[in-house]
C-alpha positions in Angstrom: -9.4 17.2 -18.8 -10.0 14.1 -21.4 -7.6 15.3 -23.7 -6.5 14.2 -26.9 -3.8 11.7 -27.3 -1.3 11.8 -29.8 2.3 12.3 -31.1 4.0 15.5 -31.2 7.7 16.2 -32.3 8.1 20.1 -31.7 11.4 20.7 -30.5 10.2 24.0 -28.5 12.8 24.5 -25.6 12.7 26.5 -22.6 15.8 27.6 -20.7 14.7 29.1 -17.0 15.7 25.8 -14.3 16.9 24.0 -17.3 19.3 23.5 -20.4 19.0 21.3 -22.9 21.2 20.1 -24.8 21.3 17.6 -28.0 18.0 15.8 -29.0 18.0 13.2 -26.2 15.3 13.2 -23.4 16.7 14.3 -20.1 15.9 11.7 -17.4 15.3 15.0 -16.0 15.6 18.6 -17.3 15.6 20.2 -13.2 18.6 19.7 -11.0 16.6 18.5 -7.8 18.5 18.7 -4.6 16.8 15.6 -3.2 16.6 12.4 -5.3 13.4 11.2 -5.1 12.6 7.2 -5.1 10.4 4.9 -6.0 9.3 2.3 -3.1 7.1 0.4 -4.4 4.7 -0.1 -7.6 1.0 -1.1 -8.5 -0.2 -2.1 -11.9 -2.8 -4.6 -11.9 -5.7 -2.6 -14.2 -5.4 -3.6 -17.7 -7.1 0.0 -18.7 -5.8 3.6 -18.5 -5.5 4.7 -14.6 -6.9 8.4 -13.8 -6.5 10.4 -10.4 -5.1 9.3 -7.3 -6.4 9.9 -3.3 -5.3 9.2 -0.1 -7.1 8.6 3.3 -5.0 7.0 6.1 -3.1 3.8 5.0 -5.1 3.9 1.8 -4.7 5.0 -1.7 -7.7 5.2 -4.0 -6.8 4.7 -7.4 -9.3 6.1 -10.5 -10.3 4.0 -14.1 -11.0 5.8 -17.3 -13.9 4.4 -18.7 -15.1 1.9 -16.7 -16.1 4.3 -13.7 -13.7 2.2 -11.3 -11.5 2.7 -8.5 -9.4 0.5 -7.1 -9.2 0.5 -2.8 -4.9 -0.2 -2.0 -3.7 -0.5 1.1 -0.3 1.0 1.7 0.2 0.6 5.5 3.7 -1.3 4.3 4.9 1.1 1.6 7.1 -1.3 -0.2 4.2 -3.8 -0.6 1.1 -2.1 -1.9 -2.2 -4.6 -1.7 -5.5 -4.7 -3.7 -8.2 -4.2 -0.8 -11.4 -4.0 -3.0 -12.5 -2.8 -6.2 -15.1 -0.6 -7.2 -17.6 -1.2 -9.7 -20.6 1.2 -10.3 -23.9 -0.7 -12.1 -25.5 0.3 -14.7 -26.0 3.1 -16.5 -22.6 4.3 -14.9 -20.3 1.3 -15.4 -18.8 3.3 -18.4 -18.2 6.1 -17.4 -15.1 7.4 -16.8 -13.6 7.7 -12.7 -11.2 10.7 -14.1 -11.6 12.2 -10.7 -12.5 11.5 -7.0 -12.0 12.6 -3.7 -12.2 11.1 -0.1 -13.6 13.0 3.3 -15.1 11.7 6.3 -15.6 8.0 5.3 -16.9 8.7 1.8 -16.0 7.8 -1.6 -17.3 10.9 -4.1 -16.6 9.3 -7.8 -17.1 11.5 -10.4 -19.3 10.0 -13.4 -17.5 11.4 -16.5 -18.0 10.6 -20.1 -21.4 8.8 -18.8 -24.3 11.2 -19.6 -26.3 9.7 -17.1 -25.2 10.4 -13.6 -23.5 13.1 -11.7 -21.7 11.8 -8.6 -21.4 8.5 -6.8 -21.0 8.2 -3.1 -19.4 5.6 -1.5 -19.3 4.1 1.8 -15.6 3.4 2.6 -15.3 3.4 6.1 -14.4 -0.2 5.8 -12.5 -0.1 3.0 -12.1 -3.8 2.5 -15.9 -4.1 2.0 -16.7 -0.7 0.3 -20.6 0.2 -0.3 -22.4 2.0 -2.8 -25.1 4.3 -1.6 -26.2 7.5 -2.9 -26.4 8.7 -7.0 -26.0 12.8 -7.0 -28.3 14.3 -10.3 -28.7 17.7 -10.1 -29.8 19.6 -12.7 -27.4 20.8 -15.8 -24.7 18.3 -14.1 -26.2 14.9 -16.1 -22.0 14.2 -15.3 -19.2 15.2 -13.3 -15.9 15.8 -14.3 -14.1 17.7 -11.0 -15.8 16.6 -7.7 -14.7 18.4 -4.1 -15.8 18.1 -1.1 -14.9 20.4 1.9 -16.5 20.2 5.1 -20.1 18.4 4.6 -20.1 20.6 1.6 -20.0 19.0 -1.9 -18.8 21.0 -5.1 -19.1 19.8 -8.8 -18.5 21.1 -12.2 -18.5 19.3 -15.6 -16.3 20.9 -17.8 -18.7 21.7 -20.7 -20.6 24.7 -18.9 -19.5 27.6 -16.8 -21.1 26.5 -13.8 -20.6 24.9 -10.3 -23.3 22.9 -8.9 -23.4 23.1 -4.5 -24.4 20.1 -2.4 -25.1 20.1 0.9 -24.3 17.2 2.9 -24.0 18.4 6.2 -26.3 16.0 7.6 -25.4 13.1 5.2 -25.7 9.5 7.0 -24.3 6.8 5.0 -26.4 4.4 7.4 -29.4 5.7 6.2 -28.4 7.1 3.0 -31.1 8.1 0.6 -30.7 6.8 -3.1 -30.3 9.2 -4.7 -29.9 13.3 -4.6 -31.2 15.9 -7.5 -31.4 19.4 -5.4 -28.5 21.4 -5.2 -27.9 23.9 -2.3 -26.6 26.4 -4.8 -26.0 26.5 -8.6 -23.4 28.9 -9.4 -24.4 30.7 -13.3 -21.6 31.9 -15.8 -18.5 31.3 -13.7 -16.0 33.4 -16.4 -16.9 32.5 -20.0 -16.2 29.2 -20.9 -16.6 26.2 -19.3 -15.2 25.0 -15.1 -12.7 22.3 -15.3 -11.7 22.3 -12.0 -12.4 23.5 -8.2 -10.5 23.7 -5.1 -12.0 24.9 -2.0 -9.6 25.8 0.7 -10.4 28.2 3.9 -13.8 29.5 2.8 -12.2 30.3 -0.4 -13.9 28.6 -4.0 -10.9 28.3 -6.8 -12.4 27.9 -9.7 -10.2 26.9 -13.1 -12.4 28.1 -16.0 -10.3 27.1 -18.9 -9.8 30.2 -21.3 -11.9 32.6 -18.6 -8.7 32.1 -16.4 -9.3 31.5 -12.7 -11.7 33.1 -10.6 -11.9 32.7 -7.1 -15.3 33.0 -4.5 -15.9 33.6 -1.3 -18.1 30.8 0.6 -17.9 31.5 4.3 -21.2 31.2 4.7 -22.1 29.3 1.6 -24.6 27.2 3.8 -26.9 30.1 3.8 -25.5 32.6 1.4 -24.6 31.7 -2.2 -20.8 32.2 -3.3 -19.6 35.5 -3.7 -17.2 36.9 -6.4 -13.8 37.9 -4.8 -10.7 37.5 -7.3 -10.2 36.8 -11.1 -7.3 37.1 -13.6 -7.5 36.0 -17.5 -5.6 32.5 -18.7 -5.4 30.2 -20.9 -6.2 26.3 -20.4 -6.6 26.9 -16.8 -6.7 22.9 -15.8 -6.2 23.5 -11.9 -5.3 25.5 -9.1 -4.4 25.4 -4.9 -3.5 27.6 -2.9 -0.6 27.8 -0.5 -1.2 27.2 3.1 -1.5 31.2 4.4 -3.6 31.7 1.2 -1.0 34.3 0.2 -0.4 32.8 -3.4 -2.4 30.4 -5.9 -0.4 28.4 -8.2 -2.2 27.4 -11.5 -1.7 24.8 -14.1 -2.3 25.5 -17.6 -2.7 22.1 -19.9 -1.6 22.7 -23.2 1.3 22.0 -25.7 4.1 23.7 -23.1 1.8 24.2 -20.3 3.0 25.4 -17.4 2.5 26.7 -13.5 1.8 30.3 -12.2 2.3 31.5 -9.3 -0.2 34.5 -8.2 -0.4 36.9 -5.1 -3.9 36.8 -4.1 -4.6 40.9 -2.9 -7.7 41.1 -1.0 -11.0 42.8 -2.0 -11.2 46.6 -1.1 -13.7 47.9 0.2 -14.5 49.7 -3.5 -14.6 47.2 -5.5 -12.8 43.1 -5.9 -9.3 41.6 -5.1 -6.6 41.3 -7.8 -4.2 38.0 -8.8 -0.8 39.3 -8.9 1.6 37.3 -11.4 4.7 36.4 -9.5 6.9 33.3 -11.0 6.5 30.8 -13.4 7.8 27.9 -14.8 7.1 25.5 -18.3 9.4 22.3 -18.7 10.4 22.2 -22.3 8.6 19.7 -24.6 11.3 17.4 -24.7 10.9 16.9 -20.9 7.0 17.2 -20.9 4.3 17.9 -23.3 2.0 19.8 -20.4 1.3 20.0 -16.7 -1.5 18.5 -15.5 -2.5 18.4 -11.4 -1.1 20.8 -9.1 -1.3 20.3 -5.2 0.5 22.4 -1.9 1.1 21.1 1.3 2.0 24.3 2.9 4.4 25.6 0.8 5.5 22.7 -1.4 4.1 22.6 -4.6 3.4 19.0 -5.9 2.8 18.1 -9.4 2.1 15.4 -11.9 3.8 16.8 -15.2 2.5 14.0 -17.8 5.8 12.5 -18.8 7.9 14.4 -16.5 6.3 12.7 -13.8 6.3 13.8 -10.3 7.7 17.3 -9.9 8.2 19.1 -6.3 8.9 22.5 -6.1 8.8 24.8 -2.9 6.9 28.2 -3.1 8.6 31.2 -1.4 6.8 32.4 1.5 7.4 36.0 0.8 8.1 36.5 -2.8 6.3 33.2 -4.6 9.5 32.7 -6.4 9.5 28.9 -7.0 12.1 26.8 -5.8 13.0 22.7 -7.0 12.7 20.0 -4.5 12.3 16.8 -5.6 11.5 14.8 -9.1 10.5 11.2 -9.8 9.4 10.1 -13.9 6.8 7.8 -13.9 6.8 7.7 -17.7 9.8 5.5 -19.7 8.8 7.0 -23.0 9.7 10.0 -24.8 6.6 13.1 -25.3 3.3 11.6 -26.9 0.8 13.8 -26.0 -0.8 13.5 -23.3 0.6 10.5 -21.3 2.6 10.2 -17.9 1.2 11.2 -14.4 -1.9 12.2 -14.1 -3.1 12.5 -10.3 -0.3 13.3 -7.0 -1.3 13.4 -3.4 1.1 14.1 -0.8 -0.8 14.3 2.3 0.1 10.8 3.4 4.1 12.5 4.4 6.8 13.0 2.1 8.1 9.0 2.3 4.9 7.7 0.6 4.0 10.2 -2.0 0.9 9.3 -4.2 1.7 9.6 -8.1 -0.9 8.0 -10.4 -0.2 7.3 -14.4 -2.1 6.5 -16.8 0.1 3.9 -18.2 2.3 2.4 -15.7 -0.5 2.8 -12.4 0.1 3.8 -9.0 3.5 4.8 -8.0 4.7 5.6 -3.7 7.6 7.4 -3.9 9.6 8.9 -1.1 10.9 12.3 -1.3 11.7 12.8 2.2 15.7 12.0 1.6 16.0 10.0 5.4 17.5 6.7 4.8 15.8 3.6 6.0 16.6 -0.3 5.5 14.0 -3.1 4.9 14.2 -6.4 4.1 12.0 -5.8 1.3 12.7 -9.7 -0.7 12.0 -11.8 2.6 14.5 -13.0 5.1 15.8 -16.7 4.6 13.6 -19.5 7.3 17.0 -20.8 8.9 20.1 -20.6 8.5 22.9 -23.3 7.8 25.3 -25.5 9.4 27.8 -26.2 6.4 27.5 -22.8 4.0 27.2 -19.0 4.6 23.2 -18.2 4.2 22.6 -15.0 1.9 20.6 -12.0 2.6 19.5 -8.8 1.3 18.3 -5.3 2.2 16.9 -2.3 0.5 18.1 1.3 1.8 15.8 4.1 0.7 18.0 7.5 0.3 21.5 4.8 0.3 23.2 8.0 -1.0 22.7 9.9 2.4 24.4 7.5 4.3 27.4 7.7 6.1 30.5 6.4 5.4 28.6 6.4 1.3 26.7 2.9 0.9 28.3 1.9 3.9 25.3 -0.9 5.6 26.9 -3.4 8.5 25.0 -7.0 9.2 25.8 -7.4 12.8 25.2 -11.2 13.9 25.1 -13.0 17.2 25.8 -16.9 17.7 24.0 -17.9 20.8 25.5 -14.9 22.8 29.0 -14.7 22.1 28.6 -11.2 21.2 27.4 -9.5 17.9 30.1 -8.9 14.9 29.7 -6.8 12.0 30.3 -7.5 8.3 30.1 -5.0 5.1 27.1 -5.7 3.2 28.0 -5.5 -0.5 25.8 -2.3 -2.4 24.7 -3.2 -6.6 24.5 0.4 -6.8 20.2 0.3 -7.3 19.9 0.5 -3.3 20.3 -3.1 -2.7 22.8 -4.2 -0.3 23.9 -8.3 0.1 26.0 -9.9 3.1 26.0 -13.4 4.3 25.0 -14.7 7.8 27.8 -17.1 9.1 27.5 -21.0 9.7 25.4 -21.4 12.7 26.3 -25.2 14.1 23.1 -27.4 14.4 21.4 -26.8 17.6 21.9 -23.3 17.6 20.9 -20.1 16.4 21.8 -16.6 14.8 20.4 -13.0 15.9 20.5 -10.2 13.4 20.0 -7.0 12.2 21.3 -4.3 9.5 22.2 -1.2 10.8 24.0 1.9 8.9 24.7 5.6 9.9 23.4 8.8 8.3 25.6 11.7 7.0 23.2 13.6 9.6 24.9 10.9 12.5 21.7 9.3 13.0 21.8 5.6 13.1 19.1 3.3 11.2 18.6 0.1 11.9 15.9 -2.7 10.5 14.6 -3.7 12.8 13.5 -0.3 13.8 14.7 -0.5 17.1 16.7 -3.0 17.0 18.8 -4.3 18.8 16.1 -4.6 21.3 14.0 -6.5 18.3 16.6 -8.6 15.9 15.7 -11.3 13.8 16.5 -14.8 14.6 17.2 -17.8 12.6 17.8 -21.8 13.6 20.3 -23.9 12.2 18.0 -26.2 10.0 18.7 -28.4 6.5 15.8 -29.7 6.1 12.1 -28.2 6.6 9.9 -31.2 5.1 6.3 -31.0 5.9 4.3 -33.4 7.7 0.8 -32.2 8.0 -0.3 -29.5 5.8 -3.9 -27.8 5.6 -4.9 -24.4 3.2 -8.8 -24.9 4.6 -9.8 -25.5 0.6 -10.8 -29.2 1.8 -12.3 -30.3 4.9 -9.5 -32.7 6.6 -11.1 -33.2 10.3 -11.5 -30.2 11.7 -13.8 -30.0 15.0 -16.3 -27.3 15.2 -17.0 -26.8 18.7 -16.3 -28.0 22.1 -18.0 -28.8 25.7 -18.7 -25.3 27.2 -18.8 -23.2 24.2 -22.5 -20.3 24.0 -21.3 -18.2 21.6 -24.9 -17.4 19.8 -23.1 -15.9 16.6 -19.8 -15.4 15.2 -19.2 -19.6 15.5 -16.1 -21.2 13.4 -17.1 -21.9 9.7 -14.5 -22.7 6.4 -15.5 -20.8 3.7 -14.6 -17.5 1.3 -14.8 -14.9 3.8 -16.8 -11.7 3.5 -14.8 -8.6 4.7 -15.9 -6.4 7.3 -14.0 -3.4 9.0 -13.0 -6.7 11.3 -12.8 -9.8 9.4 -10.9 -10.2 6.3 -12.4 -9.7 2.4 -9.5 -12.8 1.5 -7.6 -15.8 2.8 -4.1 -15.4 4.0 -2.5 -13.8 0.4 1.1 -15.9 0.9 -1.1 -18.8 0.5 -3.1 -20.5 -1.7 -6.6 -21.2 -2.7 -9.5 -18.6 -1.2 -11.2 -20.3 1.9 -10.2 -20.5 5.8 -11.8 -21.0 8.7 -13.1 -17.8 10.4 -16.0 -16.7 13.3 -19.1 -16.4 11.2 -19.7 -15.6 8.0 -21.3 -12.3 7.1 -23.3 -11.3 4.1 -22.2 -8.9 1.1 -23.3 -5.1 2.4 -23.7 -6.8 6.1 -22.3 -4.1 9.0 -19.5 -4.5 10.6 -20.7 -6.7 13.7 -22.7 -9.3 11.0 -22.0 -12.7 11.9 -19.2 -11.8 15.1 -18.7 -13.7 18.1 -21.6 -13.3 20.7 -22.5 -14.3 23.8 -19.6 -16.3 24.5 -16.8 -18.5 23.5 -16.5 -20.6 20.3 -13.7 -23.2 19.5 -11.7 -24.8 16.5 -9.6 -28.1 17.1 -7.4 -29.3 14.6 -7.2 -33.3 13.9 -4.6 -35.4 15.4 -1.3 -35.0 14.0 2.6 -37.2 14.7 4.8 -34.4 16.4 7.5 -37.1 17.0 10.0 -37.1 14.3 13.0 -34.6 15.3 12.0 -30.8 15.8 8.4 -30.6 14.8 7.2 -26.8 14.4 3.7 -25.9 13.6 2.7 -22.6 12.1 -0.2 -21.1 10.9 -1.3 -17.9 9.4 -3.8 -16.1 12.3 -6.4 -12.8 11.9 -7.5 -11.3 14.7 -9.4 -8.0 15.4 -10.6 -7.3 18.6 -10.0 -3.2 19.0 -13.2 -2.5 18.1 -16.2 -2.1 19.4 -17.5 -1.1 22.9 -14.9 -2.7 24.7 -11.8 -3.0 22.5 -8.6 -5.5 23.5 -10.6 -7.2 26.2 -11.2 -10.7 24.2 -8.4 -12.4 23.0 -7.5 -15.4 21.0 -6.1 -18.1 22.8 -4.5 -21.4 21.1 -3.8 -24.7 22.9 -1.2 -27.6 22.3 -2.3 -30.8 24.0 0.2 -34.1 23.1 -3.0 -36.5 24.5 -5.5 -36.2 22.0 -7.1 -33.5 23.5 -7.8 -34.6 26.9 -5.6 -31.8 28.3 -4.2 -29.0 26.9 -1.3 -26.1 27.4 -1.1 -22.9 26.0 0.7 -21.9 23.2 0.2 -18.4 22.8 -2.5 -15.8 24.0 -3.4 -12.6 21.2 -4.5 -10.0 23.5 -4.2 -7.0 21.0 -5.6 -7.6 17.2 -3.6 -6.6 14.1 -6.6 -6.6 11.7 -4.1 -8.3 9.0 -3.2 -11.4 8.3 0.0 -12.7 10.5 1.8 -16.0 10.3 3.5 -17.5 13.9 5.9 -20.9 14.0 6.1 -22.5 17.3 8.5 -25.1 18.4 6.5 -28.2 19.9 9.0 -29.6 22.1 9.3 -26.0 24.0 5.3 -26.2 25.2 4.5 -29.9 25.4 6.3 -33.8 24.9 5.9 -34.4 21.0 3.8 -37.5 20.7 1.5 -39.1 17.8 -1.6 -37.9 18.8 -0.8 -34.1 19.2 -3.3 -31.6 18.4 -3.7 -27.4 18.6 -6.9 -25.9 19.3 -7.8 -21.9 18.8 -10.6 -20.6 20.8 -12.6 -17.0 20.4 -14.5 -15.4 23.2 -17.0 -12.4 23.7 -16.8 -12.0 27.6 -16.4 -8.1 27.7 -19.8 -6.3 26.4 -20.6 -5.4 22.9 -17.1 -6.2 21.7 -16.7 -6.8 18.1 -14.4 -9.9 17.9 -13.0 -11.6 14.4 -10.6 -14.4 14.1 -9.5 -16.5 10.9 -7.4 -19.0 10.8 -5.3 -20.6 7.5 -2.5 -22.4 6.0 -2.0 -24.6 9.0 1.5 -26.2 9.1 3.0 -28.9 10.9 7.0 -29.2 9.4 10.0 -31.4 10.6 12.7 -29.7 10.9 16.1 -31.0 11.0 20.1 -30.2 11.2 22.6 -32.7 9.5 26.2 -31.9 9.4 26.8 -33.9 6.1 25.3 -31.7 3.4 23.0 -33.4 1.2 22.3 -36.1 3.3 19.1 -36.3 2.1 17.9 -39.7 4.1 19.0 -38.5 7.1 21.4 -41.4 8.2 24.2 -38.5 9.0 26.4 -39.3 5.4 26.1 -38.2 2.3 26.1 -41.5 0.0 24.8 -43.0 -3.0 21.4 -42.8 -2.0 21.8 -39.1 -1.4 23.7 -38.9 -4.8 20.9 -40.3 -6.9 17.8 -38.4 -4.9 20.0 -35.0 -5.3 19.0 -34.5 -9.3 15.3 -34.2 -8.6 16.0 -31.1 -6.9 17.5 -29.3 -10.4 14.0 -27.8 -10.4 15.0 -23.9 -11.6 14.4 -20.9 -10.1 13.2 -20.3 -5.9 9.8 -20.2 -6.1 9.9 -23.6 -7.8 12.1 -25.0 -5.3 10.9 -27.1 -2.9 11.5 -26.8 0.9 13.1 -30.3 0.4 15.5 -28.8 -2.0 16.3 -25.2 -0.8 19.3 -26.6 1.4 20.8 -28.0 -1.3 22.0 -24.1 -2.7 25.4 -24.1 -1.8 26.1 -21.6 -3.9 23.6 -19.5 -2.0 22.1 -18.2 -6.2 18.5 -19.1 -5.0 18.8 -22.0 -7.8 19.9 -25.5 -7.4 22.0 -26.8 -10.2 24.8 -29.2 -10.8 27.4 -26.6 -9.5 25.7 -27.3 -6.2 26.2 -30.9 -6.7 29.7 -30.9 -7.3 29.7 -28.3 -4.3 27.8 -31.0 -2.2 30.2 -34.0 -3.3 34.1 -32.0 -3.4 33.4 -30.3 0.3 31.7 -33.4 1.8 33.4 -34.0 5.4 32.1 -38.4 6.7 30.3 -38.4 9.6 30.8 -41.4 11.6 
């Protein structure tokens, strides 16, 4: 429901789970067993957020009053990314996107606050390049405020009448997707007496929340030919929602008001005299120091999930047998103390219990991870290389640190060119975050690594996953000075094209892409600018296949470039999707390295299996080919296998010198540090890392991601001649 915002100062408690003492907020007024945490954040609409869905790796964030939502894909929990944004035209573009759902490749947006429309239906199956299609106005539903949709069938209500409107969309095809749709399959009349806020429809089963007429359930087994038939009901009072559990045993409501709370009923089934009865068997408010209401409640079998405005996130489990609730889990999205309505709105935890969905109307989308299994990522980056004079600094994150075994206990076990790995202690800050030091790696040579820590269960974690058949592995470098650099926003010699190339579509062109299910909406994102080179350029609402590679082979040679100074890399960010499609992972991308201008060539690596994501790759030149002046890398795209669909993009092409000195801050090389060195060193007091350039980043001794003058005096008091 809309409700009213404001500030209330009632100082109503509740003692069941909880006691509260003094005037302060509890961070939390339940003692959970398992401590939820936060993974990662997203907060990028300036507006109030509404509800929150999940399909897959996506979350589909909801607008108030601008009838968005906002497309996020969470495939990498700790690093949520914008996909694509939805904007409804006019008359709907104000309405309000309180509420939305997700089912078999379709968007269903409810138009709120709009007095206009009803329902908009939204093509997501690529949900990079979403697509409008289909306006639902039935009558006496001019606006939706509760949408659901349950196998073909679609269910709406408004919260202003006591009725459900019925939408059949069995036989929906969002390829040929009429405008618009304005006759209901059924229209259900004077559901209780005042208006339906909500409705859940779970195994043939219609819940519907009808404010102060309680919640009255419906039978629609066969609501394809037979309307909805009356089967349960029991009075309430600002019934906002309800779900059932996962044997339909018990409903749990939600009641938002000024200390609303949860219920927990025993659903009896109908005798053959007359209907079934609701049987109150727990219950549970917060007190109004903790939250001012409940608002969303959702089951995953037994576990009851719900957004509890500024409680946040609360996760309680519902007996099997008696519907007594249990607490699980809790997470506060909210910083403030009780205003009103404010806090969580919107949870969904179908996704698993380590990427929970928890939407606020303040602070955005929220993944948290209630699951209490520990895991390590290198969340912040991993250094490019490490160093021949100083210890190189890293740091992990550990999800659920406190589980761990001995307590924040995480070993960084290195390897110097096969001698064996050794552990050290990583160092915990207590927030999770854990900091060790990879050792001096003389030039030449290189580390191996990975972080690995044990679980009170005895289970061993590790990142990487598996490692340590996968470790990471650093060079010994000082310097990483580029040489040729190109981000595809200007055209600097590229060749389109070369002698035995057919491809009839899908042939390489530099511009802002337009996202398919295969080719990307945007240019690599750790880049900058918005263009790159990719294999065709589609059109906005094109299909999937517009603009592909067809009917052969299409190639993209990069100018001549000097690979002779030192070790030359070159990198470059690469897309590639070939899994779709008739004949998926027959067509790969292959790129070439030739050191003769182009007369022949060698491979340099061969993409047989597309990630459909943006991926950067560095390759040592001297390990493929003779590093000359007139080196060059060419990428080439084929369609050989059928009806493939086949996208590649290239960007942010890289060609670095790389070098090892033993004297540190020998910045010109000549293998001393000197005056020369001591007057360029100053230009690199440029402030924090992002601002550092790669000239500069060997320069931080003191391994504080800044270089200052204690790094000088570093540089000068431990400098060792070389001859």
């Amino acid at each position: 429901m809309n409700a009213p915002r404001g500030r209330f100062c009632t100082s109503l408690v509740w003692v069941s789970f909880v006691l509260i003492v003094g005037n302060q907020r509890p961070a939390h007024a339940i003692d959970y067993p398992i401590q939820a945490e936060l993974i990662a954040s997203w907060n990028e609409f300036e507006g109030n957020y509404a509800d929150v869905w999940g399909d897959g790796v996506y979350a589909y964030v909801g607008h108030f009053f601008d009838a968005g939502v906002d497309i996020i894909d969470i495939a990498d929990p700790f690093h949520p990314v914008l996909l694509s944004e939805i904007r409804p035209n006019p008359p709907n573009q104000f309405a309000s996107a309180q509420d939305h759902q997700v089912g078999q490749g379709l968007l269903f947006v409810a138009l709120d606050q709009n007095f206009e429309d009803g329902v908009l239906i939204v093509d997501v199956r690529d949900p990079v390049h979403p697509v409008p299609k289909t306006v639902v106005r039935i009558p006496l539903f001019s606006d939706v405020h509760n949408v659901f949709y349950d196998n073909g069938i679609l269910y709406v209500c408004n919260s202003r009448t006591p009725d459900i409107g019925v939408v059949d969309l069995t036989n929906y095809n969002p390829d040929n997707a009429p405008t618009e749709i304005t006759v209901p399959l059924w229209t259900l009349r004077n559901v209780g007496t005042s208006f339906v806020h909500d409705i859940t429809v779970k195994n043939d089963r219609l819940y519907a929340s009808s404010w102060n007429s309680g919640l009255r359930v419906y039978d629609v087994t066969m609501v394809r030919t037979r309307q909805p038939t009356f089967a349960h009901s029991t009075p309430g009072s600002a019934t906002h929602a309800a779900w059932p559990t996962q044997d339909d045993k018990f409903v749990v409501t939600g009641e938002e008001r000024m200390s609303g709370g949860i219920k927990v009923y025993e659903i009896r089934p109908p005798s053959p005299t007359g209907a079934g009865s609701l049987i109150l068997r727990s219950s549970m408010v917060l007190p109004i120091t903790e939250s001012f209401s409940v608002h969303n409640v959702l089951i995953d079998g037994f576990r009851l999930f719900n957004s509890w405005y500024q409680a946040g996130l609360v996760v309680l489990d519902v007996n099997p047998t008696s519907g007594i609730l249990t607490p699980v889990a809790g997470y506060d999205t909210f910083p403030d103390f009780v205003e009103g309505f404010d806090g969580a709105w919107g949870v969904y935890p179908y996704l698993g219990e380590d990427r929970i969905l928890v939407s606020d109307l303040t602070t955005g989308l929220h993944v948290v991870d209630i699951s209490g299994v520990p895991k390590i990522a290198a969340v912040d980056g991993l250094p490019q290389a490490a160093n021949p004079v100083v210890e190189t600094p890293v740091q992990v994150r550990v999800v659920h640190a406190s589980q761990l075994l001995p307590p924040d206990i995480v070993l960084l076990r290195t390897e110097i060119e096969g001698r064996g790995f050794s552990n050290a202690i990583m160092t915990p800050d207590g927030t999770g975050h854990f900091r060790g030091l990879l050792p001096v790696v003389p030039c030449g040579q290189t580390v191996r690594f990975h972080f690995q820590a044990l679980t009170s269960t005895g289970q061993t974690i590790s990142d990487p996953p598996d490692a340590p058949a996968t470790v990471y592995t650093l060079p010994s470098l000082t310097t990483n000075r580029k040489r040729f650099h190109d981000d595809f926003e200007n055209d600097l010699g590229w060749t389109i094209g070369a002698p035995g190339d057919t491809a009839a579509t899908g042939i390489w062109t530099r511009v802002n892409p337009v996202g398919t299910s295969a080719q990307p909406e945007n240019d690599n994102p750790l880049g900058f600018g918005s263009r790159c080179f990719v294999t065709g350029q589609g059109f906005v609402e094109g299909g999937n296949a517009a603009a592909d590679v067809d009917g052969d082979t299409t190639t993209l040679t990069s100018p001549e470039f000097d690979a002779q100074e030192g070790e030359t890399y070159v990198s470059y960010a690469r897309w590639f999707s070939n899994h779709l499609g008739a004949s998926p992972n027959q067509d790969p991308l292959t790129v070439l390295i030739s050191n003769d201008a182009g007369q022949s060539w060698t491979l340099l690596e061969s993409v047989s299996a597309g990630s459909n994501r943006w991926t950067t790759v560095s390759f040592r030149i001297s390990d493929y080919v003779a590093p000359t002046a007139t080196t060059r890398v060419r990428f080439v795209v084929s369609d050989l296998s059928g009806d493939s669909l086949v996208e590649a993009a290239i960007d942010d092409f890289v060609v670095s010198h790389r070098a090892c000195v033993v004297a540190p801050g020998d910045i010109d090389g000549n293998g001393r540090f000197d005056l020369v060195d001591f007057l360029g060193f100053p230009a690199c007091l440029s402030g924090p890392a992002e601002s550092i350039s790669e000239d500069c980043s060997p320069y931080d001794v003191e391994g504080d991601h800044d270089v200052d003058l204690a790094d000088s005096a570093a540089l000068i008091n431990g400098f060792t001649a070389v001859p």
